[in-house]
C-alpha positions in Angstrom: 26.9 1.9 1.3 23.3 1.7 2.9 22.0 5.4 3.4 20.8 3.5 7.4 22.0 0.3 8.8 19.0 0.3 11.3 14.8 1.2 10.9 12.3 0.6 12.7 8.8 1.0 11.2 5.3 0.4 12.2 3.2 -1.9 10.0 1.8 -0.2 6.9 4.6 2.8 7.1 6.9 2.9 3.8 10.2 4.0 4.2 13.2 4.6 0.9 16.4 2.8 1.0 18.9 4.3 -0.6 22.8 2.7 -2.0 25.6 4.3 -2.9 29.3 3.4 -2.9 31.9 5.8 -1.4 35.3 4.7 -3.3 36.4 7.6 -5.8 37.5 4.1 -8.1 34.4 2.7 -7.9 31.8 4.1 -12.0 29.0 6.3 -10.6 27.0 4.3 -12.7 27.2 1.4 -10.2 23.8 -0.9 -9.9 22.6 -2.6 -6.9 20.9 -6.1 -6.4 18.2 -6.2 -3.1 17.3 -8.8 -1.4 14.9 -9.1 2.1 15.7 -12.2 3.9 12.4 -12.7 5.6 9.7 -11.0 2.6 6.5 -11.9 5.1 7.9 -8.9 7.4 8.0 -6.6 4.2 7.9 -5.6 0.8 10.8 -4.2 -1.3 10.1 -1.9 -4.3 12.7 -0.8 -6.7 12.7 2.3 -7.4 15.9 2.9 -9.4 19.1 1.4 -9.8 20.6 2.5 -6.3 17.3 3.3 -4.5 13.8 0.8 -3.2 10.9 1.5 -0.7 10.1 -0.7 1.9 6.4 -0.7 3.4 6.0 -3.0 6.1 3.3 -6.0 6.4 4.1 -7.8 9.5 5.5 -7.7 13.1 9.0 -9.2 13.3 12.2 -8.5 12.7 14.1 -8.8 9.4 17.2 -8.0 7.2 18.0 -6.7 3.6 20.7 -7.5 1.8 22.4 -4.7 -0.9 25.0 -5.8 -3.5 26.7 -4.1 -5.8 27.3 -5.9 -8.8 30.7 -4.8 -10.6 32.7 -5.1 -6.8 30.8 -7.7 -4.9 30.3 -5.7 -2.1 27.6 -6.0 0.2 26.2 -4.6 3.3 22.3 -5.5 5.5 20.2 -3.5 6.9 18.4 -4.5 9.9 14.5 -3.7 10.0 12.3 -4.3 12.6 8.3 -4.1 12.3 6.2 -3.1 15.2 2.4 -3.1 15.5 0.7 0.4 15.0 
């Protein structure tokens, strides 16, 4: 679903996120809610319905959430932010 299920990025480095689901049942059309459990370690920028950027502000370490709305499904990402 995630297009990574691990990053690591050093703080001030952007990196894009991209969803997608794989099920031949599932509309192409399908639209994705984010969500960064810890938003001091980053930012998260929409970009279009199954897409964000991520630029990271702090050291630490940190998960997003995706969800796709129609099925429910959801899968994390973990992220972790390193000094330069």
């Amino acid at each position: 679903m995630l297009s990574e299920e691990y990053a690591m990025l050093e703080v001030g480095e952007s990196k894009i996120i991209q969803a997608q689901l794989k099920s031949d049942w599932v509309e192409n059309d399908a639209k994705f809610i984010w969500e960064s459990k810890d938003q001091e370690n980053l930012t998260i920028t929409p970009m279009d319905d199954s897409s964000i950027t991520i630029k990271a502000i702090k050291p630490g370490v940190t998960h997003i959430q995706v969800k796709e709305q129609l099925s429910g499904k959801t899968k994390e990402m973990k992220i972790r932010v390193v000094e330069k």
